[in-house]
DRENDO-1510 file (C-alpha; in Angstrom, 1 decimal, always signed):
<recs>
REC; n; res; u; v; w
REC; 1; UNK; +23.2; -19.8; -10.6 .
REC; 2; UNK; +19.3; -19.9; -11.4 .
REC; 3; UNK; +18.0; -23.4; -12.0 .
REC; 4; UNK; +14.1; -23.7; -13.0 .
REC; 5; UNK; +12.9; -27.3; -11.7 .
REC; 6; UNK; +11.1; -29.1; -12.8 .
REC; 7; UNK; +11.1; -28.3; -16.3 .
REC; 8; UNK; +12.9; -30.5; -18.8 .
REC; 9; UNK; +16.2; -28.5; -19.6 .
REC; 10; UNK; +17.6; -27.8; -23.2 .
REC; 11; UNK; +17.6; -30.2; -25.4 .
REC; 12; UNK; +15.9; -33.0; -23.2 .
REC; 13; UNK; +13.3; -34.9; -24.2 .
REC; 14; UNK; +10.7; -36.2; -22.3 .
REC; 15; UNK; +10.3; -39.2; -23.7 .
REC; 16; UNK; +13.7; -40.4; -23.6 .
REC; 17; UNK; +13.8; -39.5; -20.2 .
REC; 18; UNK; +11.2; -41.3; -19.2 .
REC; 19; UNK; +12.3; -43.9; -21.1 .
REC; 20; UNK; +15.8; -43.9; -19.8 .
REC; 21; UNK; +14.8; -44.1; -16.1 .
REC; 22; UNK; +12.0; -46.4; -16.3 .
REC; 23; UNK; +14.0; -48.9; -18.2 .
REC; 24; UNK; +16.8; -48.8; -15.0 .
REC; 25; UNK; +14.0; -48.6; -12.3 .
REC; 26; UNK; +12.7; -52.3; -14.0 .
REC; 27; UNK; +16.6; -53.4; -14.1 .
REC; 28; UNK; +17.4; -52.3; -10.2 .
REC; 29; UNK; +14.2; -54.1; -9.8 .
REC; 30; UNK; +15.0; -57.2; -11.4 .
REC; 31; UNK; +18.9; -57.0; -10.0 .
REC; 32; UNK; +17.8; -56.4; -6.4 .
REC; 33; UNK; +15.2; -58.7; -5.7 .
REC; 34; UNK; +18.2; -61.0; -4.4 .
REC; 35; UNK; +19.1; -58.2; -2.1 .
REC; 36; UNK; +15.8; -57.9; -0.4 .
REC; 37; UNK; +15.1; -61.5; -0.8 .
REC; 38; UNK; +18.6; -62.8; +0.6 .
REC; 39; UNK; +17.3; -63.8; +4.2 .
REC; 40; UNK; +14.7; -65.7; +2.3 .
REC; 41; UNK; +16.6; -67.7; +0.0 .
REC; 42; UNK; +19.8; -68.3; +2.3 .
REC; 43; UNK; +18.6; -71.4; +3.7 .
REC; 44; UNK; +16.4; -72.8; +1.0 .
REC; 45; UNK; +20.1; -72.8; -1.0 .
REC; 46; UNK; +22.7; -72.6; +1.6 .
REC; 47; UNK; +21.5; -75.0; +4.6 .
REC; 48; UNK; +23.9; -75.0; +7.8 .
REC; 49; UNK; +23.3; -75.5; +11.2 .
REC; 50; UNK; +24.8; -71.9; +11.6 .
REC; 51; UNK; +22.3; -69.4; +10.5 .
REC; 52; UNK; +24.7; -66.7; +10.5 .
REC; 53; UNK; +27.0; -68.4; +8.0 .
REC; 54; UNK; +24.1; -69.2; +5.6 .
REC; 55; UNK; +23.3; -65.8; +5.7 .
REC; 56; UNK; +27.1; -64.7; +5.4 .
REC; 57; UNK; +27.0; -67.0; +2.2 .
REC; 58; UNK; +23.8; -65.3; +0.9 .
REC; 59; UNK; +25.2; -62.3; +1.1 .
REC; 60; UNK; +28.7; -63.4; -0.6 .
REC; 61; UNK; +26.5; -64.4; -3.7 .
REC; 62; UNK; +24.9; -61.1; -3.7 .
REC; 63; UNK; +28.3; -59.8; -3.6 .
REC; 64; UNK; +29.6; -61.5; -6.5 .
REC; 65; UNK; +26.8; -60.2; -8.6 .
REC; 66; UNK; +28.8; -56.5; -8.3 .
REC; 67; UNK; +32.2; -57.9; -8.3 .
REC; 68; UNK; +31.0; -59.4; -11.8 .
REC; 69; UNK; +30.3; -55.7; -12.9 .
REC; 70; UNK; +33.9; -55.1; -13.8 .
REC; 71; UNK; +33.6; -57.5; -16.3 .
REC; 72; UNK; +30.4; -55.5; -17.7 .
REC; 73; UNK; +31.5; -52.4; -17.6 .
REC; 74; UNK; +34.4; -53.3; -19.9 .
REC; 75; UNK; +32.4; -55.2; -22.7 .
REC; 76; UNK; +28.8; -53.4; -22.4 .
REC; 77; UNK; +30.9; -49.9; -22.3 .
REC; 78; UNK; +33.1; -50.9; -25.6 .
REC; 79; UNK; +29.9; -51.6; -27.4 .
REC; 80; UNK; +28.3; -48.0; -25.8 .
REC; 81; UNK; +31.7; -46.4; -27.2 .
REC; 82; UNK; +31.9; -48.7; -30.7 .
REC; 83; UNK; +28.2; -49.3; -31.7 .
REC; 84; UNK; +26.0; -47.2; -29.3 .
REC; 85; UNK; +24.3; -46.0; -26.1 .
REC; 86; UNK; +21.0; -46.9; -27.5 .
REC; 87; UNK; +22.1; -50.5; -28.2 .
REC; 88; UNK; +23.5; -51.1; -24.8 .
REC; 89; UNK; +21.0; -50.6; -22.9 .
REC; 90; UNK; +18.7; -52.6; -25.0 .
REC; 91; UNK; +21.4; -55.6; -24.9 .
REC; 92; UNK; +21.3; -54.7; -20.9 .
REC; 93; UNK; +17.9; -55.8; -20.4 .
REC; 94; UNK; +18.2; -59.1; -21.5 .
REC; 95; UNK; +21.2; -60.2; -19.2 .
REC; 96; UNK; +19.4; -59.0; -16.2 .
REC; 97; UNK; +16.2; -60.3; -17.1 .
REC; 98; UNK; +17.1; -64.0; -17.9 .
REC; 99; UNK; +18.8; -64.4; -15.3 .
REC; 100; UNK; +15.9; -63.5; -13.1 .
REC; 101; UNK; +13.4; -65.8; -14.4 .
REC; 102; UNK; +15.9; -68.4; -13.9 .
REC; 103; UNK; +16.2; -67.7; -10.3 .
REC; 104; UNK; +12.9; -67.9; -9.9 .
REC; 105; UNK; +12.5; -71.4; -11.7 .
REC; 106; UNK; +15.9; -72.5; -10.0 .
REC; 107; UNK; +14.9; -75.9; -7.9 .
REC; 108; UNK; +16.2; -75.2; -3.8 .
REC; 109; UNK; +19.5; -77.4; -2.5 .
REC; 110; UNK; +16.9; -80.1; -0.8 .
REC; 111; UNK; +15.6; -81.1; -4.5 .
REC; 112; UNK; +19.3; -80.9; -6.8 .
REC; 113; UNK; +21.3; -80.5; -3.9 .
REC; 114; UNK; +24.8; -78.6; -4.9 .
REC; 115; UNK; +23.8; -77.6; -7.9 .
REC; 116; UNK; +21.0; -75.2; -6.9 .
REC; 117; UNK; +24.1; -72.5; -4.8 .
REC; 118; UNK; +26.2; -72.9; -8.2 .
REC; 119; UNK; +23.5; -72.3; -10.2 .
REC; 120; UNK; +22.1; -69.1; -8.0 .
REC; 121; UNK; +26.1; -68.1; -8.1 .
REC; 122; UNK; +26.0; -67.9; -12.2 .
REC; 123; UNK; +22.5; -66.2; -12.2 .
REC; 124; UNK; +24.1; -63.4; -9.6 .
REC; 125; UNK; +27.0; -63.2; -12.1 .
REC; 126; UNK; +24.9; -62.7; -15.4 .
REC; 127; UNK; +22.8; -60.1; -13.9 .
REC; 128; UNK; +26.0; -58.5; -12.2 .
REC; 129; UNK; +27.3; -58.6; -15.3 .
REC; 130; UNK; +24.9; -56.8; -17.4 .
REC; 131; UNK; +24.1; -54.2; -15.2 .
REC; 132; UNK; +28.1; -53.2; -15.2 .
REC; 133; UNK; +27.1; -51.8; -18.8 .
REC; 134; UNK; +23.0; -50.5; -17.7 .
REC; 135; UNK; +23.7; -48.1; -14.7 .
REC; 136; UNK; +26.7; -46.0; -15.7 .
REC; 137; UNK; +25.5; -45.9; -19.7 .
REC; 138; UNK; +22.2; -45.2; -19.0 .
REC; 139; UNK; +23.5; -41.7; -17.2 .
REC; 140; UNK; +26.0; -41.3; -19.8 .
REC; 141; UNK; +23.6; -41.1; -22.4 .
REC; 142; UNK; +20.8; -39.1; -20.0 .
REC; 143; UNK; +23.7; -36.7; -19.9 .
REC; 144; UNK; +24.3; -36.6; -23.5 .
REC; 145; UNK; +20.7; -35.4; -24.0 .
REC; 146; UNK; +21.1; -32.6; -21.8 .
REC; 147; UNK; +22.4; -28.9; -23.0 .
REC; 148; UNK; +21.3; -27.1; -19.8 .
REC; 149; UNK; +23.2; -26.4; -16.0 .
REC; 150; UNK; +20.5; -29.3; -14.4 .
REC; 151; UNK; +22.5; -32.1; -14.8 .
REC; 152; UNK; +22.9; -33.1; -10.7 .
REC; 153; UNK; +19.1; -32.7; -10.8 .
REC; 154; UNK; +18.6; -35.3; -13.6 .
REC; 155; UNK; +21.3; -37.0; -12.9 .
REC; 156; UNK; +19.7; -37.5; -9.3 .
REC; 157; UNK; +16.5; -38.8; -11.0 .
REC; 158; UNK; +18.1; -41.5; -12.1 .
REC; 159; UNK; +20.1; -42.4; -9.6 .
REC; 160; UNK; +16.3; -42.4; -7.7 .
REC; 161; UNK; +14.6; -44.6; -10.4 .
REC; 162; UNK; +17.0; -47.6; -9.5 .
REC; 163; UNK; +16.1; -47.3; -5.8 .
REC; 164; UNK; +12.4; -47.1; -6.8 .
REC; 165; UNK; +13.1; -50.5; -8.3 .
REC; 166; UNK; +14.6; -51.2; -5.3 .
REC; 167; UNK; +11.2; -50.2; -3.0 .
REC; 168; UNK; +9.1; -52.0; -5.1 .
REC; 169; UNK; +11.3; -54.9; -4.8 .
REC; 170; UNK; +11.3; -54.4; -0.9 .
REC; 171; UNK; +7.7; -53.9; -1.3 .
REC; 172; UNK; +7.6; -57.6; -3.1 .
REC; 173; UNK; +9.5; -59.4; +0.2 .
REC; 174; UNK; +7.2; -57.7; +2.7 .
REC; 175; UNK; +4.3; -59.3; +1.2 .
REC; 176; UNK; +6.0; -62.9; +0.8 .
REC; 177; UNK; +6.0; -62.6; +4.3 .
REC; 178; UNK; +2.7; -62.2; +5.5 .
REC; 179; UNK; +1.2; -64.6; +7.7 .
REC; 180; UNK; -0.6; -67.1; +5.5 .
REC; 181; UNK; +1.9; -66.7; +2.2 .
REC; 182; UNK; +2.8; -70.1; +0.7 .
REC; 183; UNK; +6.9; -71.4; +0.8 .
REC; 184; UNK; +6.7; -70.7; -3.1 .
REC; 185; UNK; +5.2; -67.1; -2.9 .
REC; 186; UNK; +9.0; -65.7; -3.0 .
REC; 187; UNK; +9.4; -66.7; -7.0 .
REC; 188; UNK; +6.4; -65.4; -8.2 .
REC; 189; UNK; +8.6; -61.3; -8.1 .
REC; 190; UNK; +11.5; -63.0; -9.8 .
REC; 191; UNK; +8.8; -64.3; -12.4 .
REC; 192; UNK; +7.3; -61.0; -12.6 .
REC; 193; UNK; +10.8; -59.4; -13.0 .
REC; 194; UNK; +11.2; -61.7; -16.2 .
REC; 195; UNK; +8.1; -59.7; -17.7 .
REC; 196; UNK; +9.2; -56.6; -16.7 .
REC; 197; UNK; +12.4; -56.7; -18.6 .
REC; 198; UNK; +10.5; -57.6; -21.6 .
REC; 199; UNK; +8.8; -54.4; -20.8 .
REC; 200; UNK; +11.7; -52.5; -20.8 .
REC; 201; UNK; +13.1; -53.4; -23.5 .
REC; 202; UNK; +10.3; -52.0; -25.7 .
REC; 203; UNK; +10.2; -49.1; -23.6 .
REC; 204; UNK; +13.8; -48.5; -25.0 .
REC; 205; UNK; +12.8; -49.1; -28.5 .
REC; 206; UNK; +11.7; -45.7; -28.5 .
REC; 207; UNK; +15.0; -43.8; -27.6 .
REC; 208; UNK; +17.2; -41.6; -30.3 .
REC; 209; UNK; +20.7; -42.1; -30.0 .
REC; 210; UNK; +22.7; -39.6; -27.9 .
REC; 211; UNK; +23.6; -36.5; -30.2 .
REC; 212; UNK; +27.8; -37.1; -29.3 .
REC; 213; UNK; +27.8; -40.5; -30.1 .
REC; 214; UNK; +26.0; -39.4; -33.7 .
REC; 215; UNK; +29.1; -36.8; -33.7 .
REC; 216; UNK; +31.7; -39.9; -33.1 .
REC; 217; UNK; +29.7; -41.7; -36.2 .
REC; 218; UNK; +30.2; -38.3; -38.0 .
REC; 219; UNK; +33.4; -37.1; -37.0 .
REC; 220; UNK; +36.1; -40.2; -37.0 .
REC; 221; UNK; +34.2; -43.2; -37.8 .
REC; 222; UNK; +34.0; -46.3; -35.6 .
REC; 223; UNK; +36.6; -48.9; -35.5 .
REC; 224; UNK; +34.7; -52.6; -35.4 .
REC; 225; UNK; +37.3; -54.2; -33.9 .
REC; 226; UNK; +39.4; -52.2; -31.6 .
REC; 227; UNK; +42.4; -54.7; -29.7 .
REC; 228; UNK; +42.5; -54.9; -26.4 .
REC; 229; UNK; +45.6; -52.7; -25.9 .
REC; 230; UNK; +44.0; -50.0; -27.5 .
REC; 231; UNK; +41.4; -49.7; -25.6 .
REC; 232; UNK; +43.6; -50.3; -22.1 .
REC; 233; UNK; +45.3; -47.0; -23.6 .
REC; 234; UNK; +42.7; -45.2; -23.9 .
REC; 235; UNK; +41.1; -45.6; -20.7 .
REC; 236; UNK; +44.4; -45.5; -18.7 .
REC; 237; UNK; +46.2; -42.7; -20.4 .
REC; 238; UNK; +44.7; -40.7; -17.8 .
REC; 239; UNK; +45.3; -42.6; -14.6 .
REC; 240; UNK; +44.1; -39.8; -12.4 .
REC; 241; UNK; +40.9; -39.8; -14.0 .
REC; 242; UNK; +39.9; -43.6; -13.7 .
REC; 243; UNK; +41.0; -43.6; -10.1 .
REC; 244; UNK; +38.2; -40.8; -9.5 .
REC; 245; UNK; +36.0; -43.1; -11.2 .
REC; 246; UNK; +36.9; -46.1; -8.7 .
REC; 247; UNK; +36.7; -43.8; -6.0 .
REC; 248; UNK; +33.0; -42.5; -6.6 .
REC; 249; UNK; +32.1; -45.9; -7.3 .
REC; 250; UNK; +33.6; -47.3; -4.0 .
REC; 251; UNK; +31.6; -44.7; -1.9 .
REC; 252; UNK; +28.4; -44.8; -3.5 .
REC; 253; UNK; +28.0; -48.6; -3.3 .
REC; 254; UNK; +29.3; -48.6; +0.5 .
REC; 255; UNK; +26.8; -45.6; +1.5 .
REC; 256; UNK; +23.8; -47.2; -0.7 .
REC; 257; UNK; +24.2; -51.0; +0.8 .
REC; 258; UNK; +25.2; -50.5; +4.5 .
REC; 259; UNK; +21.7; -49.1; +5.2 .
REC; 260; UNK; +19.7; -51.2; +2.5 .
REC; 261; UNK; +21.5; -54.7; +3.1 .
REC; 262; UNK; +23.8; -54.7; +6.1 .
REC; 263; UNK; +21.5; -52.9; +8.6 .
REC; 264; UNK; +19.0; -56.3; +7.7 .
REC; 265; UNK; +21.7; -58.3; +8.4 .
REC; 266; UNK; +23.2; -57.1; +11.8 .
REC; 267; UNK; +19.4; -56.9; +13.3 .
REC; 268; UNK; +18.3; -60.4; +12.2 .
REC; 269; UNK; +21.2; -62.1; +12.8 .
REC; 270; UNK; +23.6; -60.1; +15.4 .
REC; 271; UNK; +20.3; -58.1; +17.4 .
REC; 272; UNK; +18.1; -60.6; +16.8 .
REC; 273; UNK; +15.4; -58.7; +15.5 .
REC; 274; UNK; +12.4; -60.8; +13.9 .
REC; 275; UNK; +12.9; -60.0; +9.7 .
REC; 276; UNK; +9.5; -58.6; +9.6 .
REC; 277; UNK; +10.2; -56.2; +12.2 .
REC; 278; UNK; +13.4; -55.3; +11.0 .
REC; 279; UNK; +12.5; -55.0; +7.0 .
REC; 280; UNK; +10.6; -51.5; +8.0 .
REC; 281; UNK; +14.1; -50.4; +8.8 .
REC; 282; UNK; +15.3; -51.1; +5.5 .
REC; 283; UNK; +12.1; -49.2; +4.2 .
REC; 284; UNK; +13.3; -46.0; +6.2 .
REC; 285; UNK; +16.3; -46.1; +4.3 .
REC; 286; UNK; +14.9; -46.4; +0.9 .
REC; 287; UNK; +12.2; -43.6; +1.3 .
REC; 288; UNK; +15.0; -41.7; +2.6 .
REC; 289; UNK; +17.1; -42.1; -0.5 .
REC; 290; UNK; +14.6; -41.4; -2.7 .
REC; 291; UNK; +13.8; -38.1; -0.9 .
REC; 292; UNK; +17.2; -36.6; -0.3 .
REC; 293; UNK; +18.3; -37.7; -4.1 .
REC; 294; UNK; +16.4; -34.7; -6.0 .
REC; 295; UNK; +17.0; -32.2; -3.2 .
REC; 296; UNK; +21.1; -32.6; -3.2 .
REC; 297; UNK; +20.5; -32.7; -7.0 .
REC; 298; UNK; +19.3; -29.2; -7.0 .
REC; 299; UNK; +21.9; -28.5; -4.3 .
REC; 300; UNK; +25.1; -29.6; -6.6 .
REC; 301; UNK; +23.7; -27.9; -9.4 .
REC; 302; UNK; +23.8; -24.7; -6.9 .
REC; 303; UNK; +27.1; -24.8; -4.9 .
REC; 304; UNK; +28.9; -26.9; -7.3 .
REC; 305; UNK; +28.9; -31.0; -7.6 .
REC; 306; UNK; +32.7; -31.7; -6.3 .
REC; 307; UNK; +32.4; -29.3; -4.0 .
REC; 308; UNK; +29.0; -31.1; -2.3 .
REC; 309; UNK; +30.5; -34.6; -2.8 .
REC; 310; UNK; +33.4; -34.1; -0.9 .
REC; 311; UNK; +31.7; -32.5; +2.4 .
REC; 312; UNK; +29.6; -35.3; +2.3 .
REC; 313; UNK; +32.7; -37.7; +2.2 .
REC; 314; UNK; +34.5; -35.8; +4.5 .
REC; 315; UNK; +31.3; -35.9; +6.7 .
REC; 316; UNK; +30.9; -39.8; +6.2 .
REC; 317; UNK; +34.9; -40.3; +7.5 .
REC; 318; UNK; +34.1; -38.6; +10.5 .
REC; 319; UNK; +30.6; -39.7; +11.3 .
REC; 320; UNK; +30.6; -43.3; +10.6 .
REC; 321; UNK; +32.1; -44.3; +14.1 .
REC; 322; UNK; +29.4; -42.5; +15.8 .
REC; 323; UNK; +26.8; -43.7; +13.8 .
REC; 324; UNK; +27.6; -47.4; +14.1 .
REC; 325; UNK; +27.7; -46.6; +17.8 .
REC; 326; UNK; +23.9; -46.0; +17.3 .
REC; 327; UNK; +23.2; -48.8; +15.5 .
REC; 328; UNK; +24.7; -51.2; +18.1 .
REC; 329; UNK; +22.9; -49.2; +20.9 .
REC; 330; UNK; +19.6; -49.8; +18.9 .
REC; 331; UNK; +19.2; -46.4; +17.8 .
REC; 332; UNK; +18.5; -47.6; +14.3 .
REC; 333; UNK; +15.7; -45.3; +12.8 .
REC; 334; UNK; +18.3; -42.1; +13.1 .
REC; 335; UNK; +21.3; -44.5; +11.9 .
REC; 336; UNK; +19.1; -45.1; +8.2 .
REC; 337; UNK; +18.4; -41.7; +8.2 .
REC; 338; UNK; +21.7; -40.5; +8.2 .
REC; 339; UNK; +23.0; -42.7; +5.9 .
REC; 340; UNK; +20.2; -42.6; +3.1 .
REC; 341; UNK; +21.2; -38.7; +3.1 .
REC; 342; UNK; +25.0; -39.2; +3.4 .
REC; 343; UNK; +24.0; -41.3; +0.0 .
REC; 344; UNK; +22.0; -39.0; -1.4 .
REC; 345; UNK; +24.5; -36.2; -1.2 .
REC; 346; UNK; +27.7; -37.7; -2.2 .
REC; 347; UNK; +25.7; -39.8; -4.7 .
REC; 348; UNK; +22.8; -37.6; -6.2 .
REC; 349; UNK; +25.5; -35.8; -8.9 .
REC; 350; UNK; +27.7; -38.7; -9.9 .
REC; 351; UNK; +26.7; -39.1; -13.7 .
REC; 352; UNK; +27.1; -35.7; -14.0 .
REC; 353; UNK; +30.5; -35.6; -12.5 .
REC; 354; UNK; +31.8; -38.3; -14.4 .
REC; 355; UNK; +31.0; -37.7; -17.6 .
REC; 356; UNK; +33.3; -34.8; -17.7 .
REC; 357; UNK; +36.4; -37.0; -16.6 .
REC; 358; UNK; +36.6; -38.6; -20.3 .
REC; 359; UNK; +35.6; -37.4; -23.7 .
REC; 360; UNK; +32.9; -39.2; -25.8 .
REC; 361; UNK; +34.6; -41.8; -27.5 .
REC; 362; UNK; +36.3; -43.7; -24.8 .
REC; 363; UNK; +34.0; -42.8; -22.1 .
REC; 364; UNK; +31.5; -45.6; -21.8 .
REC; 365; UNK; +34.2; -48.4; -21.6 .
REC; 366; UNK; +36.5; -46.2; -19.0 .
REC; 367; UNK; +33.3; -44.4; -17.1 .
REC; 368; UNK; +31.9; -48.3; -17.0 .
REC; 369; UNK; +34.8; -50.2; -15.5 .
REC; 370; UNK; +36.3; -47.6; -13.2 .
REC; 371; UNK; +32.8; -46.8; -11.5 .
REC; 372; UNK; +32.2; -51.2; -11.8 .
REC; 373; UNK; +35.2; -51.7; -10.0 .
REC; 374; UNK; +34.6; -49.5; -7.4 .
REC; 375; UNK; +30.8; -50.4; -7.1 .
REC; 376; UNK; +31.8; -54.0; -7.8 .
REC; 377; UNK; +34.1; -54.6; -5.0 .
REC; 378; UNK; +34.7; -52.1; -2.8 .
REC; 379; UNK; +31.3; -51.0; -2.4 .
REC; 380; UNK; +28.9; -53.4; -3.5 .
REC; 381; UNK; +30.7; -56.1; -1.6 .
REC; 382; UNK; +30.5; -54.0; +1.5 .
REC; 383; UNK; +27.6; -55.8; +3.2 .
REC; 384; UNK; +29.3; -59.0; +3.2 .
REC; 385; UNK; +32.8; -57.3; +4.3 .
REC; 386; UNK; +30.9; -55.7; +7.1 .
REC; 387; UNK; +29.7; -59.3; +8.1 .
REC; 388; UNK; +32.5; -60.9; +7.8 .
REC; 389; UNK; +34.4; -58.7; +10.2 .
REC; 390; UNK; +32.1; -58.8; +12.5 .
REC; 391; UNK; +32.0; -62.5; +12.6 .
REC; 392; UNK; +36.1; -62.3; +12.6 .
REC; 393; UNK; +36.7; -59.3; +15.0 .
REC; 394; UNK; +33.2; -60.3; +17.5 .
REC; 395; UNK; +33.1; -56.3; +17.0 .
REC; 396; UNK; +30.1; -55.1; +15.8 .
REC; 397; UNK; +32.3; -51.4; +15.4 .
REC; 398; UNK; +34.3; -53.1; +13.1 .
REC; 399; UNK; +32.4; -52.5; +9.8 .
REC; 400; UNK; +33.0; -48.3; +10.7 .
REC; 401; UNK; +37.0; -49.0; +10.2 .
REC; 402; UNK; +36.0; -49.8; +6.6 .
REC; 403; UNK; +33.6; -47.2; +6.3 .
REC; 404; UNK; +36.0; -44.5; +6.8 .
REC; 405; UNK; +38.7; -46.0; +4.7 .
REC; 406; UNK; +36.5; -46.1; +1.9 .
REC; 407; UNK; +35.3; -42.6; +2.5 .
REC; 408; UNK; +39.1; -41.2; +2.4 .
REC; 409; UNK; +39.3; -42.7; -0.7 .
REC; 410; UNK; +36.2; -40.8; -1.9 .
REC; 411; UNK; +37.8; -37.3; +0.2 .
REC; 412; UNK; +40.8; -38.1; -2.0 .
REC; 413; UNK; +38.7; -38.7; -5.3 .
REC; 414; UNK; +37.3; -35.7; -4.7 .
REC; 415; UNK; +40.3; -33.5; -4.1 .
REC; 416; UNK; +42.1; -34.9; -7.2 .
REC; 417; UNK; +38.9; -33.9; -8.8 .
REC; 418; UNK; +39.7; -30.3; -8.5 .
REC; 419; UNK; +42.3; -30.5; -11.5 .
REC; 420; UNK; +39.2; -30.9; -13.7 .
REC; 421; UNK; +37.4; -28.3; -13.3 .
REC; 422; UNK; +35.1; -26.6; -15.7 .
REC; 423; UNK; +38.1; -25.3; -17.9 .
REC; 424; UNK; +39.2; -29.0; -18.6 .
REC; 425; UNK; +35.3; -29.9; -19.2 .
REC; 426; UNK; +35.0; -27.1; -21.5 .
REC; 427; UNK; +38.0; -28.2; -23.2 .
REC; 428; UNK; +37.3; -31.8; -23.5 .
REC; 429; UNK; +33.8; -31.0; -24.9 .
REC; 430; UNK; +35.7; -28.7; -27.4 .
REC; 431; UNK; +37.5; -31.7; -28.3 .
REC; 432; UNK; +35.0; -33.4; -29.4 .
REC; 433; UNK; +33.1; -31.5; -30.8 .
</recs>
């Protein structure tokens, strides 16, 4: 297979790509502030005498900000399926943005006392729950645009425009930081997230609904109202298929936030690393990602995108023991490394993968909640798993044990994957069309 990078492939254009990314590089900003900021904000809203439990609690609402995405996924996806790609993502915006500026307005537990961890809870849920809809529709409808055999490579772009977002957000806490920086300077990024949401929804103004959806509107006509029985139907008529979805989802979210979140975690609180020395850690990670994305892009597109995914699972299941054994031996520099390009390679072709699992008039809602529940819980609540059963086992290994469950589940995923090949993606499409 010849692939010519980095040329826009057949029937893309550019400015609904740009547009596309941008807008999710602005909403992974907005949504991972918390992340980056959670060591920060623990005890202005969660004050304990234990410092590990504060930060165990900071970490549990950043948690339930993906276990909201289930939720998301469901609605945002039935409006991407009934009334349009285009019009989700616009909706998207505004629940991660609000949310933001409220966060950064939010008065800390020493002025409204209980209040201010409730509040911070719902904020974490909003913006969980909007970006259940954001990530997964914004590939489905970059895919939708895209008539060409470069699909892990764009599909890789976009998975690296979120974790730009995320740099610049990282970027954001190493300057609150800085000797000198006033106990207020952390708000001023969540205030400056507000704006940039309002940025990207214009940005989104300017994109062109995705050419199957326009076939759906042509074709068979949208039902307003669909029940909710109908639409359980439809996505799990084809078990097989949502489990994939959880599957990839699962994986991602535990290969993406071990190194970004958990790594932060286990120096500050179990190593007892100083935060500014162990944020460039963190950094290492991020730059990795960003990196190794495009590269494995290119690579699925060349071997095959099942095919790469599940080496790199397979890798991750036997790997993860030995890694962690670096980590708590303070080889951490080679521990990010490998992850960020474990994550990159299982995670590079995923919106390109998926979209093939459903056809186009069911597959925001079902590509949506499969990949939020897997994100949501499995995966995105990873860094506070990992936590917690260190602080239950006294093992700093034990966070590998999960690790390796997970990435069985993504081997299996994978495997089951097999039965959809490019004859049932040729015939789905045919479907539809």
């Amino acid at each position: 297979m010849t692939c010519n990078y980095p040329k826009m492939g057949a029937g893309m254009n550019l400015k609904i790509f740009v547009a596309t990314i941008v807008g999710t590089m602005l909403e992974y900003f907005d949504f991972l502030l918390f992340l980056h900021f959670s060591m920060i904000i623990s005890p202005l809203f969660f004050p304990t005498s234990d410092p590990i439990a504060a930060a165990i609690m900071s970490l549990g609402v950043l948690a339930v900000g993906f276990i909201a995405r289930p939720i998301g996924g469901l609605i945002f996806g039935t409006i991407g399926d009934q009334r349009g790609r285009k019009r989700t993502l616009s909706l998207a915006v505004f629940g991660i943005g609000l949310p933001t500026l409220c966060i950064g307005l939010m008065p800390t537990y020493a002025q409204i006392g209980v209040l201010a961890p409730v509040a911070l809870l719902l904020c974490r849920v909003f913006q969980g729950f909007s970006l259940g809809g954001e990530y997964t529709i914004a590939g489905i409808f970059l895919m939708e645009h895209i008539n060409g055999q470069k699909r892990g490579f764009y599909s890789s772009l976009l998975c690296a425009s979120g974790t730009v977002g995320s740099l610049i957000a990282l970027g954001c806490s190493y300057l609150v930081l800085r000797p000198g920086m006033p106990d207020w300077a952390w708000r001023v990024p969540f205030l400056l997230g507000a704006v940039a949401a309002i940025f990207g929804y214009k940005l989104r103004q300017v994109l062109k609904e995705s050419p199957e959806f326009i076939k759906i509107m042509k074709g068979i006509g949208i039902n307003p109202e669909p029940s909710a029985k109908a639409q359980w139907q439809e996505i799990l008529s084809n078990y097989k298929a949502f489990l994939i979805t959880i599957g990839i989802g699962s994986l991602v979210g535990v290969l993406v936030w071990t190194p970004m979140t958990y790594t932060n975690f286990y120096l500050t609180k179990i190593a007892g690393w100083p935060l500014i020395e162990a944020m460039p850690m963190t950094l290492i990670s991020v730059v990795g990602y960003i990196v190794f994305l495009p590269l494995m892009g290119m690579v699925g597109d060349a071997i095959g995108h099942r095919k790469l995914m599940f080496w790199s699972a397979s890798v991750t299941m036997v790997a993860a023991y030995p890694l962690f054994l670096c980590l708590t031996n303070n080889i951490v520099v080679p521990f990010q490394i490998a992850f960020a390009f474990l994550a990159a390679s299982f995670g590079s072709t995923i919106h390109a993968m998926m979209i093939d699992l459903y056809p186009p008039a069911q597959r925001c809602r079902a590509i949506s909640l499969g990949f939020s529940i897997g994100i949501g819980t499995l995966g995105g609540a990873s860094p506070f798993i990992a936590a917690a059963l260190v602080n239950i086992t006294g093992s700093p290994l034990a966070p590998a044990i999960y690790i390796m469950l997970v990435a069985l589940f993504g081997v299996w995923a994978m495997s089951v994957y097999h039965a959809y090949d490019e004859k049932t993606a040729a015939n789905i499409h045919l479907k539809a069309a």
